[in-house]
N, C-alpha and C positions, 0 to 999 in steps of 0.2 A: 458530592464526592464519590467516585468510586469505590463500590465494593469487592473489584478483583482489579487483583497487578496490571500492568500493561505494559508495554515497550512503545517507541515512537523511534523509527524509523528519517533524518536527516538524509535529503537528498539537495545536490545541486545542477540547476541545468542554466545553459548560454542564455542572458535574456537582457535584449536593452543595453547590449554593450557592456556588459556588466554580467553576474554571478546574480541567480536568485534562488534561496531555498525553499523548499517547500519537503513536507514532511507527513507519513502518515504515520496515524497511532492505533497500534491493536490490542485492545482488553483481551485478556486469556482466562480461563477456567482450568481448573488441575494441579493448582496449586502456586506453592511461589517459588522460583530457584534460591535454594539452600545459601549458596554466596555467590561471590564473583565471579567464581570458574563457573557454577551452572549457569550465569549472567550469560557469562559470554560465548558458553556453547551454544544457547539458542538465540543469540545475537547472528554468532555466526551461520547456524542454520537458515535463519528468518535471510541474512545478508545472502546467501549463497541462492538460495530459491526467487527471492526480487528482483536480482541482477538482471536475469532473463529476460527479463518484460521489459525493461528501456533498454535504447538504443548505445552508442559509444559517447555521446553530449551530456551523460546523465551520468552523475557520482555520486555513489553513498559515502556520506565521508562522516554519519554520528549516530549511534545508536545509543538510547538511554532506556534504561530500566527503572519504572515506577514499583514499590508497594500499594496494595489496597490501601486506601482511603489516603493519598497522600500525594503530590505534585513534586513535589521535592526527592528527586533523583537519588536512588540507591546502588544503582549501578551504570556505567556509560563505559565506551568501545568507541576509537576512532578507526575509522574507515578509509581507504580512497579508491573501492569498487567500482570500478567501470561497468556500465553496461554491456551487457553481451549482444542484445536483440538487433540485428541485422537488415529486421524485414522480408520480405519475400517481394518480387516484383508481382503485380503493377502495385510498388505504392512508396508512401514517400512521409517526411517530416512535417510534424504540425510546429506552428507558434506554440510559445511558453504559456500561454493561457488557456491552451486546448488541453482538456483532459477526458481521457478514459474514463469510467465511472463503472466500478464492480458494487452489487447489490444484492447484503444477506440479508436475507429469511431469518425471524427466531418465532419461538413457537410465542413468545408475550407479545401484551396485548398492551393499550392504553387505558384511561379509567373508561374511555366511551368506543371502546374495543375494536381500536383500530388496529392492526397489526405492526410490530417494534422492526423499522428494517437499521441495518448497519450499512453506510456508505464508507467508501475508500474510493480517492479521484488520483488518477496519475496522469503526471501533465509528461507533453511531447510526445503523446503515440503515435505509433504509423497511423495512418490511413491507406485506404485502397487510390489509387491516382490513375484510373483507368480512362475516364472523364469527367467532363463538370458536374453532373449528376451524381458523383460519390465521392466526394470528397470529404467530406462528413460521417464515411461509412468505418470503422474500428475494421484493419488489415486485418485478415484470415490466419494468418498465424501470430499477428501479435495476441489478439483474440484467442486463439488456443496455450500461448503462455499464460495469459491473463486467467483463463478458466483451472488452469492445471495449477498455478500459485494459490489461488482462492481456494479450490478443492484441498489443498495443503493444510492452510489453516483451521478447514473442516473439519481435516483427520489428523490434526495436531502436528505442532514441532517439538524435540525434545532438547531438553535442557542437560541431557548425559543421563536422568531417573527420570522425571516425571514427563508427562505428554500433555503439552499447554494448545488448548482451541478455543477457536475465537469465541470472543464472546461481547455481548455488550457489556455496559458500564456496571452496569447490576449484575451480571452475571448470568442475563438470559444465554444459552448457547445457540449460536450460528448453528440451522440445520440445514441451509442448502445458499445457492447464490448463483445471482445473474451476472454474467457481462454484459453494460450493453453493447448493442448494434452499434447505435452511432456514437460518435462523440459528444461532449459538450463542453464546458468552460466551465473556470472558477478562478474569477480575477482576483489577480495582485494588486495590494496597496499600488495606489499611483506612484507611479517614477518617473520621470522624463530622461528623454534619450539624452546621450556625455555630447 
């Protein structure tokens, strides 16, 4: 069970004829917001800085708010945030199974002292579409929204008083983070095409 609060972030994109969700969650350090209203200020904040990174096919449309040690929802925000992220040419849209992958740094360690990273995958980013050889490669500016979102959560979002950063589940603090280069995937439960 968690030892610091966290929010999970509901998104929907086109996939298979069909609506699939997919969602990320981020553990915070800094405290917990006081009630609803600090819920939803930094619901809102977290919503306003994400948007960026996907495209117009992609909707935030749930935000929820956990307590430390608990899975059971304290606060929740519906949404129906369109994407803003445009692209830049040469590049173009991936399938629903393609995702981004940002990668924090914490200073902890395992018991046989391997370093604690924190993953977050976001599906449907640009790629570069210049030819067959980079197609695979994470767009130049979607990349630079990706970095610029990540660096956010490093230097925290507020909640209207407190400044909440990422953190893992225990509460190591996120001290730095990669985007990667390329893309990769992270399959959906099977579905068959309508």
């Amino acid at each position: 069970m968690a030892t610091v609060p966290s929010i999970k972030v509901v998104k929907t994109i086109p996939f298979k004829g069909g609506l699939r969700e997919f969602s990320n969650r981020y553990h915070f350090n800094g405290g917990t917001p006081a009630d609803a209203t600090h819920w939803h200020t930094l619901m809102d904040n977290v919503v306003a800085a994400e948007k960026l990174i996907f495209d117009g096919n992609t909707t935030i449309v749930d935000v929820l708010g956990y307590a430390a040690g608990s899975e059971v929802p304290v606060a929740e925000k519906t949404y129906s945030t369109v994407g803003t992220n445009a692209g830049t040419a040469p590049s173009s849209m991936t399938p629903g199974e393609v995702a981004a992958l940002v990668r924090y740094s914490t200073a902890a360690r395992t018991s046989k002292n391997h370093p604690i990273y924190l993953f977050n995958y976001y599906h449907r980013p640009y790629v570069v579409s210049t030819d067959h050889t980079t197609f695979d490669k994470l767009g130049a500016s979607t990349k630079t929204l990706m970095d610029t979102y990540a660096g956010a959560w490093i230097s925290g979002f507020s909640d209207g008083t407190l400044t909440l950063v990422r953190a893992s589940p225990n509460g190591a603090a996120a001290t730095g983070h990669v985007t990667e280069e390329y893309v990769t995937h992270r399959d959906f439960p099977y579905t068959s095409s309508v």
